[in-house]
C-alpha positions as CSV (number, residue, x, y, z in Angstrom):
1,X,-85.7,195.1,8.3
2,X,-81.9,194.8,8.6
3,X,-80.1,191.5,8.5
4,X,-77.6,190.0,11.1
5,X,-74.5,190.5,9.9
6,X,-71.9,188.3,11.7
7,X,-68.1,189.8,11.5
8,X,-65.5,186.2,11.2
9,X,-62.7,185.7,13.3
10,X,-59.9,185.2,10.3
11,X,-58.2,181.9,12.2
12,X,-60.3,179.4,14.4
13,X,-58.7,177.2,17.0
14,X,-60.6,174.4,16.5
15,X,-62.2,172.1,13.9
16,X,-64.8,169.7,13.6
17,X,-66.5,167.4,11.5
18,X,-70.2,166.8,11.9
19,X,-72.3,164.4,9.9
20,X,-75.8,165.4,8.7
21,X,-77.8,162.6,10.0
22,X,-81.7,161.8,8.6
23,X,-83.4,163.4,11.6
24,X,-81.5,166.1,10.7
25,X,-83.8,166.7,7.7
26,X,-87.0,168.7,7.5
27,X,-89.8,168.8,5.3
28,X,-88.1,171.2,3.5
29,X,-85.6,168.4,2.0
30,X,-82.7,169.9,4.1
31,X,-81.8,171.3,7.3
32,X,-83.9,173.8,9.1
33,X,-82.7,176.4,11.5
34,X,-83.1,174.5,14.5
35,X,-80.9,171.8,13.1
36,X,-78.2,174.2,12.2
37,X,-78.4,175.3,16.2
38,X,-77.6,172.2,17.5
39,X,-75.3,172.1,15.0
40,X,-72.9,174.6,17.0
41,X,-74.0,173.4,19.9
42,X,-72.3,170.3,19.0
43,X,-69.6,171.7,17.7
44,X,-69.2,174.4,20.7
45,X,-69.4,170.9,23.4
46,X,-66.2,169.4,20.9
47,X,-64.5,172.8,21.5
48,X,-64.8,172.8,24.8
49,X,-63.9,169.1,25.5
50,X,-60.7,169.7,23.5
51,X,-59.5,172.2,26.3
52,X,-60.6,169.9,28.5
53,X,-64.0,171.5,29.5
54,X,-67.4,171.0,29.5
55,X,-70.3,173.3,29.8
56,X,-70.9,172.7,33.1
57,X,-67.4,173.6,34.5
58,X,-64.9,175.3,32.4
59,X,-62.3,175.7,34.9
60,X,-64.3,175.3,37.9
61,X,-67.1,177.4,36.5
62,X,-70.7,176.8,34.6
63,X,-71.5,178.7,31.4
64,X,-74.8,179.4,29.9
65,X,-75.7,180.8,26.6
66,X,-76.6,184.5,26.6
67,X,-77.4,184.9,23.6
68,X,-77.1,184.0,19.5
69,X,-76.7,184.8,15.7
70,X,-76.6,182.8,13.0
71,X,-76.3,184.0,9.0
72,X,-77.7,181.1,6.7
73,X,-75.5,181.2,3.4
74,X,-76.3,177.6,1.8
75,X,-78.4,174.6,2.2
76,X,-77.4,171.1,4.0
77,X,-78.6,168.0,2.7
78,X,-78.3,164.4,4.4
79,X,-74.9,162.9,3.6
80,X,-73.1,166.1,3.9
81,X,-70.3,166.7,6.3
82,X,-70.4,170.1,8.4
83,X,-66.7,171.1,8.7
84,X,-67.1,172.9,11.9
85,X,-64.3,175.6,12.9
86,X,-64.9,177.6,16.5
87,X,-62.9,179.9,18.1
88,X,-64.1,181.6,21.6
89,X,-63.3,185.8,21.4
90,X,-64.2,188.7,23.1
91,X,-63.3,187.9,26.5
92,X,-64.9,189.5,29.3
93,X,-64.8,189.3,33.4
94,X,-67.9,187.1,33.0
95,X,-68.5,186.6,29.4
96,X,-67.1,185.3,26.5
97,X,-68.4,185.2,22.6
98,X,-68.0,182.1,20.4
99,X,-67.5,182.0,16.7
100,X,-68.8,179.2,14.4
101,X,-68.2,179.1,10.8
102,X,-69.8,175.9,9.4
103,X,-68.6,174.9,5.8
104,X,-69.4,171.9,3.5
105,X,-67.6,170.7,0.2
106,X,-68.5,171.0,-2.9
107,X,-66.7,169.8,-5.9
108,X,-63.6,170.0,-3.8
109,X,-64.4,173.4,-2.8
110,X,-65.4,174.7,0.7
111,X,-69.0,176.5,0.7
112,X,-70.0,178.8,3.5
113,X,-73.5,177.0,5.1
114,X,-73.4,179.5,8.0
115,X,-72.1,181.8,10.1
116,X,-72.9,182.3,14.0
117,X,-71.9,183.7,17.3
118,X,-73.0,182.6,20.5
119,X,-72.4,184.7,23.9
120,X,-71.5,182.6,27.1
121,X,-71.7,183.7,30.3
122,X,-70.0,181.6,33.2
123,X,-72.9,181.1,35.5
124,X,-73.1,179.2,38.9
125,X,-76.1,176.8,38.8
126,X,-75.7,175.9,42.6
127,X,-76.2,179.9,43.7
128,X,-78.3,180.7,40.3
129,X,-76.1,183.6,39.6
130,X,-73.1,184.5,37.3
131,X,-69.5,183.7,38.1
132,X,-66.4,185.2,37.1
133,X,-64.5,183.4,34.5
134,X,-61.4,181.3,36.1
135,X,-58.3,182.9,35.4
136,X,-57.5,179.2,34.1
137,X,-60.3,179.3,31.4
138,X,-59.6,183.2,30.3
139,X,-56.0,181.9,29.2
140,X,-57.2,178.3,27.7
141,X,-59.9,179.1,25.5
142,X,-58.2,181.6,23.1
């Protein structure tokens, strides 16, 4: 079976740091894969809110997530801090991709946890159909 294998921006736009809370933590002793989601989740909402966006209107349009990838490189473990950096890519007349790269330190050196992608689509939830991406948006989020 191949892997995912997700390609890095080299420069990201945005960072973020996100605390690994208690309910964070599985049985396993660390985070699980559903954790590390709504870890980019997070940090894709603080992305967004820094260009002045949410995920319900980026420039006058919704977005919805398309699809996603994520590469698990190293374990999380409650205390840690998640330096999140995002950058948004790729952009199309009604799509966009965005680009995680989640990082902890340790012993003063930065450790890849994971590496994802996400693909946004600007969507419409009155008229349950996809929008274009405002022309507003296209130039912002880069």
């Amino acid at each position: 079976m191949s892997r995912i294998k997700i390609d890095l921006p080299e420069n990201f736009s945005f960072t973020a740091s996100i605390p690994i809370r208690i309910t964070d933590i599985n049985y396993g002793g660390h985070t699980g894969n559903d954790t590390i989601l709504s870890l980019i989740h997070e940090a894709r909402i603080q992305f967004l809110k820094s260009k002045g966006y949410t995920e319900m209107n980026i420039a006058g349009a919704g977005m919805i997530m398309a699809d996603v990838g994520i590469e698990f490189k190293s374990e999380l473990f409650y205390g840690d801090i998640v330096i999140a950096s995002v950058t948004a890519a790729n952009i199309s007349k009604v799509s966009f991709d965005v680009y995680y790269k989640l990082e902890k330190e340790v012993n003063g050196k930065r450790v890849l946890v994971a590496a994802a992608k996400t693909g946004m689509v600007c969507y419409d939830y009155k008229n349950k159909k996809i929008a274009a991406i405002p022309e507003d948006a296209k130039k912002n989020l880069l």
